[in-house]
matplotlib code that plots the C-alpha trace (Angstrom):
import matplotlib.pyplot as plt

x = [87.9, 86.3, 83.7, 81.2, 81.5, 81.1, 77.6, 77.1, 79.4, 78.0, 74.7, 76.0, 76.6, 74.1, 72.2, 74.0, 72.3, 70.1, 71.9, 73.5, 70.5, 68.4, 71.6, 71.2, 67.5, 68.6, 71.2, 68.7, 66.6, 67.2, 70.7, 69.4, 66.1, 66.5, 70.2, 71.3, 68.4, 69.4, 72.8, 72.3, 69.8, 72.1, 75.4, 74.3, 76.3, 79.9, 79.1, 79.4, 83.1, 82.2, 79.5, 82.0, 84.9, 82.0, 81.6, 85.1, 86.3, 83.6, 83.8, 86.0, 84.0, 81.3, 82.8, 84.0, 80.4, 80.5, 84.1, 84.5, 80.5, 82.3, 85.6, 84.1, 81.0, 80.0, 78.7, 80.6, 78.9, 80.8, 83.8, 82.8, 82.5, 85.8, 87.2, 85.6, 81.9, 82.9, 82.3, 79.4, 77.7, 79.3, 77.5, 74.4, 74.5, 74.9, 72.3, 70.2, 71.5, 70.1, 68.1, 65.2, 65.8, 67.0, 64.1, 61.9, 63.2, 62.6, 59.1, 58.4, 59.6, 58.1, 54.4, 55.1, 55.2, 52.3, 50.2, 51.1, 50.5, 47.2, 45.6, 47.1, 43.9, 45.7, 48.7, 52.6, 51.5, 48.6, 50.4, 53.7, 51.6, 50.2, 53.8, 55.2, 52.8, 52.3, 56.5, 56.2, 53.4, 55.3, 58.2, 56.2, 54.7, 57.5, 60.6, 64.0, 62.2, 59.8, 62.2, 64.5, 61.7, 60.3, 63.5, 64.0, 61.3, 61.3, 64.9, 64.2, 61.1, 63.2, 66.5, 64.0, 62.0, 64.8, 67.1, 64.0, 63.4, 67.0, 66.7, 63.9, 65.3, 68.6, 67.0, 64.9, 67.2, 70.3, 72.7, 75.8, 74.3, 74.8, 78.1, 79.7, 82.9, 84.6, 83.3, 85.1, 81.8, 82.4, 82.4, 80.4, 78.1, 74.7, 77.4, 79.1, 76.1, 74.5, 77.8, 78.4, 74.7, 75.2, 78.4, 76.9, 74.7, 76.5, 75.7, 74.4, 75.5, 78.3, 76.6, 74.8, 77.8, 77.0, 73.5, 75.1, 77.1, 74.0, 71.8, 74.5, 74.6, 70.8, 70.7, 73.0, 71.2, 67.9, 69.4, 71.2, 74.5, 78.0, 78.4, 80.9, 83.7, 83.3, 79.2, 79.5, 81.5, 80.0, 76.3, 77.8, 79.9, 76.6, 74.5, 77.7, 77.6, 74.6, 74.1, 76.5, 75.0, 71.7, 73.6, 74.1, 71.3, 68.9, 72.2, 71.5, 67.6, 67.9, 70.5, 68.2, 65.1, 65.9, 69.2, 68.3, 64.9, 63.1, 61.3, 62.5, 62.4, 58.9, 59.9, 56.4, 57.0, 53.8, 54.5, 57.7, 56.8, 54.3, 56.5, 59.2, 56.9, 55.6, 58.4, 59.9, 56.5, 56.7, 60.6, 59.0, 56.1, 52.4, 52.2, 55.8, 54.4, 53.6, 57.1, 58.4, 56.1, 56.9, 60.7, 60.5, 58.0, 59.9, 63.0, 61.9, 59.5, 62.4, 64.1, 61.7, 61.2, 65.0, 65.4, 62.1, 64.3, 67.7, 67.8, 66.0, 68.3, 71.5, 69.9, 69.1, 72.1, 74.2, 72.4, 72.6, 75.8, 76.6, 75.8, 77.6, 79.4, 77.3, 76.0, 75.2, 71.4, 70.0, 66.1, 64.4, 64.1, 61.5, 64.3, 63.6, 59.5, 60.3, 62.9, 60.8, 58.0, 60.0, 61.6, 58.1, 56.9, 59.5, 60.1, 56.1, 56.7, 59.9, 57.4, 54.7, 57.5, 59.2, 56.2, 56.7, 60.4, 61.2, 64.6, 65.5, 64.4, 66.8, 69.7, 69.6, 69.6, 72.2, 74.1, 74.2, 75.2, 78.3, 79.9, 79.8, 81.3, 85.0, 84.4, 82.0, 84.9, 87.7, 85.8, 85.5, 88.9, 90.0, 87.5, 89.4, 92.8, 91.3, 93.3, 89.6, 90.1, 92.7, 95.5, 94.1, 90.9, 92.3, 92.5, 95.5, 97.3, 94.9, 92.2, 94.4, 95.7, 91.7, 90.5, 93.6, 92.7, 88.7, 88.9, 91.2, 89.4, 86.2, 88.0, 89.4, 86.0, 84.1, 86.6, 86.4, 82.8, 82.6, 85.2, 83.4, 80.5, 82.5, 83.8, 80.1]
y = [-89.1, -87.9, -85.3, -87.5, -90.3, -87.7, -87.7, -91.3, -91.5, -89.3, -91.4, -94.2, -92.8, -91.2, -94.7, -96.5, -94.2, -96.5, -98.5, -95.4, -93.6, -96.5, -96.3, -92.7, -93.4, -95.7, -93.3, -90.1, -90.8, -91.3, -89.9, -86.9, -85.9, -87.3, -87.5, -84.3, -82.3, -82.6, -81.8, -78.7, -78.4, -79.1, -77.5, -75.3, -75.4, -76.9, -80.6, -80.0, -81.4, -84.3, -84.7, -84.5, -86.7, -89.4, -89.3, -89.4, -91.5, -94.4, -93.7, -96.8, -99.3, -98.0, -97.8, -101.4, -102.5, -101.4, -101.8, -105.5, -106.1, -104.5, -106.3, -109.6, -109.9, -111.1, -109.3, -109.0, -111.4, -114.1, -112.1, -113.1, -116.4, -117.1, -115.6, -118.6, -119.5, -117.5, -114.2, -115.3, -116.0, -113.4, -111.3, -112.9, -112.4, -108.7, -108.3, -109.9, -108.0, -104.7, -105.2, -105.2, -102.4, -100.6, -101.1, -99.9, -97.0, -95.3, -96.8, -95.4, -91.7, -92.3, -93.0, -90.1, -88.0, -89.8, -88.9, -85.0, -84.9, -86.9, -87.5, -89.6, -91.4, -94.7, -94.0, -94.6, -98.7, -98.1, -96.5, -98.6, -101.5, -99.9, -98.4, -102.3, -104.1, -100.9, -101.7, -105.7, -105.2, -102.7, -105.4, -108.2, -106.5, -105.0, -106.0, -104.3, -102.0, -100.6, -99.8, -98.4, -96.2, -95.1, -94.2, -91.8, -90.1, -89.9, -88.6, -86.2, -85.0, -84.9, -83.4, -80.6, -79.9, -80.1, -77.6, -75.1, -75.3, -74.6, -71.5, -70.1, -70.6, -69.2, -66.0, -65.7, -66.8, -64.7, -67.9, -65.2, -65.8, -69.9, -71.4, -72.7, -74.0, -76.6, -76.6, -79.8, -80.8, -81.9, -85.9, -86.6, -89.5, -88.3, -86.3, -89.2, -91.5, -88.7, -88.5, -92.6, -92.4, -89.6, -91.6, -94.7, -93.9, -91.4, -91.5, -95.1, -98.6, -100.0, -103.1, -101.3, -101.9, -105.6, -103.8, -101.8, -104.8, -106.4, -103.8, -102.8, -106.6, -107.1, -103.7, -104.7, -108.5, -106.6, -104.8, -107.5, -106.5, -106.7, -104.3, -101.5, -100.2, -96.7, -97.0, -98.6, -96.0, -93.0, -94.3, -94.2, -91.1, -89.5, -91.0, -90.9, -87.0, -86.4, -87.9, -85.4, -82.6, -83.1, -84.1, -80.5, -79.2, -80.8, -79.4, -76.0, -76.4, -77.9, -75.0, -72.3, -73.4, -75.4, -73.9, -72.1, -73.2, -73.7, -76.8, -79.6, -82.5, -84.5, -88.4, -89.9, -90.3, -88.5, -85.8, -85.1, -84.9, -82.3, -80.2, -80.7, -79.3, -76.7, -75.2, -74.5, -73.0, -70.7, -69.9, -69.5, -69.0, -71.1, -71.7, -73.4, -76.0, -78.6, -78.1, -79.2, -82.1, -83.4, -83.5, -84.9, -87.7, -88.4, -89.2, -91.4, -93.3, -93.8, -95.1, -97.1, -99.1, -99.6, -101.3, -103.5, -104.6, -104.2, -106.5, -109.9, -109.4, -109.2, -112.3, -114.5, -114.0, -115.1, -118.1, -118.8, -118.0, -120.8, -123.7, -122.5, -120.0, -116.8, -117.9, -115.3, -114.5, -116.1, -115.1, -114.5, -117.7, -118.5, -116.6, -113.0, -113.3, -115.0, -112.6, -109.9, -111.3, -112.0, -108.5, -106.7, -108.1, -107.8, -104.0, -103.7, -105.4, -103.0, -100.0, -101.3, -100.8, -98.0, -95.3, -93.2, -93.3, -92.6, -91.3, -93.9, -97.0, -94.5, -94.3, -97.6, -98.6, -96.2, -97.6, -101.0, -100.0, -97.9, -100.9, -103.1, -100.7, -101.5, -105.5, -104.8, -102.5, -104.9, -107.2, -104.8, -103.9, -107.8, -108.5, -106.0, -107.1, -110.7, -112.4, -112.0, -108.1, -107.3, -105.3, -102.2, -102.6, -102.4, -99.4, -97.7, -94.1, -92.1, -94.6, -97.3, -94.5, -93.9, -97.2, -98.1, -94.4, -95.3, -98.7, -97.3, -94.2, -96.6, -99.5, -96.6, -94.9, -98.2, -98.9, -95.8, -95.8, -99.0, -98.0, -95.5, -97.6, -99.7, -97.1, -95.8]
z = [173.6, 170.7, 170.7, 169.5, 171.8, 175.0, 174.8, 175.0, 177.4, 179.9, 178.7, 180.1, 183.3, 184.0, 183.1, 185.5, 188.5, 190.3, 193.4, 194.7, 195.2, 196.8, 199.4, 199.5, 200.2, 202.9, 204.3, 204.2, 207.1, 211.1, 210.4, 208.7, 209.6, 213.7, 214.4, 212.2, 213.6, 217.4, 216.7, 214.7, 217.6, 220.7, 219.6, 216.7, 213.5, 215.5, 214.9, 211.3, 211.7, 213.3, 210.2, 207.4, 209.2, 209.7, 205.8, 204.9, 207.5, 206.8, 202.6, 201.8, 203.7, 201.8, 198.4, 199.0, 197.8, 194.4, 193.6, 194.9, 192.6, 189.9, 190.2, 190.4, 189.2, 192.8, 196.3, 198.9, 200.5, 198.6, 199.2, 203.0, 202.2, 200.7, 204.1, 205.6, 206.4, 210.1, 208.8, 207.0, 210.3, 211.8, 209.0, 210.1, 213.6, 213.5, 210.7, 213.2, 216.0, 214.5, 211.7, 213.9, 215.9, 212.8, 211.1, 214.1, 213.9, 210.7, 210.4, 213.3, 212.2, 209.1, 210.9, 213.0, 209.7, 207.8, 211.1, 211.1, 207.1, 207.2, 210.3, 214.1, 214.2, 213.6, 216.1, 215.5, 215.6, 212.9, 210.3, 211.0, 210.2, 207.3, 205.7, 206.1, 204.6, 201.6, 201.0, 201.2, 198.3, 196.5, 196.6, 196.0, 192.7, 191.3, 192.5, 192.0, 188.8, 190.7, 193.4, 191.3, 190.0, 192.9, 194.7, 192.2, 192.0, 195.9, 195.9, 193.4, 195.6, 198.8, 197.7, 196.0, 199.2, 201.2, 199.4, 199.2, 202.9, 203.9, 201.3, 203.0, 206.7, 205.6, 204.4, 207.9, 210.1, 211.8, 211.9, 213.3, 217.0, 216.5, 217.1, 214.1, 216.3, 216.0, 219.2, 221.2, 223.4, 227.1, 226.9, 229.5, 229.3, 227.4, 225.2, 224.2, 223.7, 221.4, 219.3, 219.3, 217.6, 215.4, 214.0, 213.8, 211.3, 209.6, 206.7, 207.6, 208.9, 207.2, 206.7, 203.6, 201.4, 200.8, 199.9, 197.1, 195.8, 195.6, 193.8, 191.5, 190.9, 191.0, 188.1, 185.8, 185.5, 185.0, 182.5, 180.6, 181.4, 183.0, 185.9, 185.1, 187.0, 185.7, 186.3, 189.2, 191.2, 189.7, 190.9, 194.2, 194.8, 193.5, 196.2, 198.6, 198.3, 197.7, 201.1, 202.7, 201.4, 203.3, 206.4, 206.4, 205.1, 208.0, 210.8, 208.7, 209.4, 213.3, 214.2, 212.5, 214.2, 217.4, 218.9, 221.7, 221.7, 225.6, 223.6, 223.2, 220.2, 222.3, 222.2, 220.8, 217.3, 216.6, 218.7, 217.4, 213.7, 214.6, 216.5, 214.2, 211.4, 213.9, 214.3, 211.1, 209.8, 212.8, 211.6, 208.3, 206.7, 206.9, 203.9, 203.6, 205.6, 202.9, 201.8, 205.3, 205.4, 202.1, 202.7, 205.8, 204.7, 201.6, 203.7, 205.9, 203.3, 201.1, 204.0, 205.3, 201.7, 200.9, 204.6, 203.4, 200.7, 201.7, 204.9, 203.3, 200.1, 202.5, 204.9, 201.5, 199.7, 202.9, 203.5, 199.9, 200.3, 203.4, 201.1, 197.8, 195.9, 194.3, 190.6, 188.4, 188.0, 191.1, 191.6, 194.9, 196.9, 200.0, 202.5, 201.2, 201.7, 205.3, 206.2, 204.9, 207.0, 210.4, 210.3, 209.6, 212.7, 214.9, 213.7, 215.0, 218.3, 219.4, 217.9, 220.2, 223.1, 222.2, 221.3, 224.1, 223.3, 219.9, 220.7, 222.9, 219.8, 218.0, 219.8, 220.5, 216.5, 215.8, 218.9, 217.8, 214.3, 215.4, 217.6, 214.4, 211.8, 212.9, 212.2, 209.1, 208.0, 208.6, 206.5, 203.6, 203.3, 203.0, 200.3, 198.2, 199.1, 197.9, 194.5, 193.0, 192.7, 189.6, 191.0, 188.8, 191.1, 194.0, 196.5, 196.6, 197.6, 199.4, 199.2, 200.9, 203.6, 204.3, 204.7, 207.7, 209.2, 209.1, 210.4, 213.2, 213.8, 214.0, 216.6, 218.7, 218.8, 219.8, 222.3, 223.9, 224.0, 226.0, 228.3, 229.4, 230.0, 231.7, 233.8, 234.5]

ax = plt.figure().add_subplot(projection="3d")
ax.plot(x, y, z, "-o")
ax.set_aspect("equal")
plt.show()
């Protein structure tokens, strides 16, 4: 490559960024701020392990999204459909198994944070209502641009605030009296239910690839253009990583100020944003407080606004998808403003319920999530083994050897997990 066509190049690259960081906007949220937090919190720095292995191990399903978009020029939700209408509805029924409950749950830490930045008068309900309907408007106005745009500038805010908070706890905290492990926990049964939800959205649900296909898709028609291999997968390993990298930092920041701690992380949403930001001014300084606040905001808005989306694109295009095959440019039909609707409500009715038990709405998403990687997974893999994908396209060497030890590691795990509920 010629010296004068590498800055063009890298150009183009960096112009495909866009659909990996709305799913790093999805993935930076419960997982991080919630699930991330209680492990550096319960078990110090030792669960890091369990962290990175989630990431790897769950990195193919993942990456199946943009490859198979790129490949074909179609989501992976036709790819589902060409495996037989089944696992469309199949699809279907566990997006509407947990897209409620997940949902629910990062509004709800999201209101919990807009109440300790601007006032609780409104209640975990109130401003739930309130971030909905701001993220239905913000979809209704400006469609895939505007989120584009604003999940940058939101990922840009949070990876900033997030990097300068774990700087400043780092130089306050002695981190040589925390276990760093691997520390092997005993399994009993809160252990296990704590590390079935800390894997099941880590870095996210699996059912966010067919999200990815379609942004990536949804980008590249915005743009007048044909989606790019090259783009494509560079968007997303950004994201991907980018992702890991503040799985860590928020371990970092819940072993630094929470391990060993007599309080504990309160279960009212509003409660626990307060003492969450409580506590790392007092392991800081006061005035870091707006720092604090505007990372942990910023992660779970972004979160909150790409599920908004995310959900009624994936629920549309498979419906679309039951009566015929995917055709290049389709615009947003009735489904997406009823699904987007539906899931608004419902997501307010489980917050009603769960209030008093943010961890509990939590763990119950994250739950939910982890017992239908292995299918979503299984799924993934045989879209990319289709006769659609070119050969070239296809995964292969360690790729390959990583998607049979994910979907594996992911069966095993599941099984395991409702054995011992079985077994009480």
């Amino acid at each position: 490559m010629s010296a004068a066509s590498t800055p063009s190049s890298r150009s183009g690259l960096l112009a495909s960024l866009g659909p990996g960081l709305l799913f790093a906007g999805t993935a930076v949220g419960v997982s991080h701020l919630v699930q991330s937090t209680r492990a550096g919190a319960g078990w110090g720095m030792s669960l890091i392990v369990v962290v990175l292995l989630a990431n790897l191990l769950k990195y193919p399903a993942f990456e199946a999204g943009p490859r198979y978009a790129a490949a074909t020029g179609t989501s992976l939700l036709q790819a589902y459909r060409d495996q037989g209408r089944w696992a469309l509805w199949l699809f279907l029924a566990l997006t509407f198994a947990t897209m409620f409950t997940v949902l629910g749950a990062v509004t709800i830490v999201t209101a919990g944070m807009a109440s300790a930045m601007i006032s609780d008068a409104l209640g975990p309900t109130g401003w739930s209502a309130i971030l909905l309907l701001a993220s239905g408007v913000l979809l209704g106005i400006g469609r895939f641009k505007l989120l584009e745009s604003a999940m940058k500038i939101l990922m840009l805010v949070l990876s900033v605030s997030t990097l300068i908070a774990v700087v400043l706890l780092v130089s306050k905290v002695d981190f040589s009296e925390i276990p760093w492990g691997p520390v092997i926990p005993d399994l009993d049964v809160a252990t296990l239910a704590f590390l079935v939800a800390l894997v099941g959205w880590m870095p996210t649900a699996i059912d966010i690839a067919t999200w990815q296909s379609l942004w990536g898709l949804e980008k590249a028609r915005s743009e007048g253009r044909k989606l790019e291999m090259r783009g494509a997968l560079f968007d997303f390993k950004v994201g991907y990583i980018g992702t890991a990298v503040l799985a860590l930092c928020f371990i970092t920041m819940g072993a630094g100020v929470f391990y060993g701690s007599p309080q504990e992380l309160p279960n009212q949403a509003g409660k626990f944003a307060v003492t969450f930001v409580d506590m790392y001014v007092q392991a800081l300084e006061p005035w870091a407080r707006p720092v604090v606040l505007v990372a942990a905001f910023s992660t779970m808005l972004s979160t909150t606004i790409t599920c908004n989306d995310g959900f009624p694109r994936a629920v549309e295009a498979a419906v679309l998808r039951l009566r015929s095959d995917e055709q290049p440019g389709e615009d947003r039909t009735i489904v997406y403003w009823i699904t987007l609707g539906v899931i608004g409500v419902g997501a307010l009715l489980l917050i009603s319920a769960f209030a008093k038990n943010l961890t509990g709405l939590v763990d119950l998403a994250t739950t939910l999530s982890f017992l239908t990687a292995p299918v979503l997974a299984v799924l993934n893999y045989r879209a990319l083994r289709s006769p659609k994908v070119a050969p070239e396209h296809r995964p292969r060497g360690w790729l390959l050897a990583l998607h049979w030890i994910g979907m594996v590691f992911m069966s095993l795990f599941a099984a395991y997990y409702l054995w011992g509920l079985a077994m009480g």
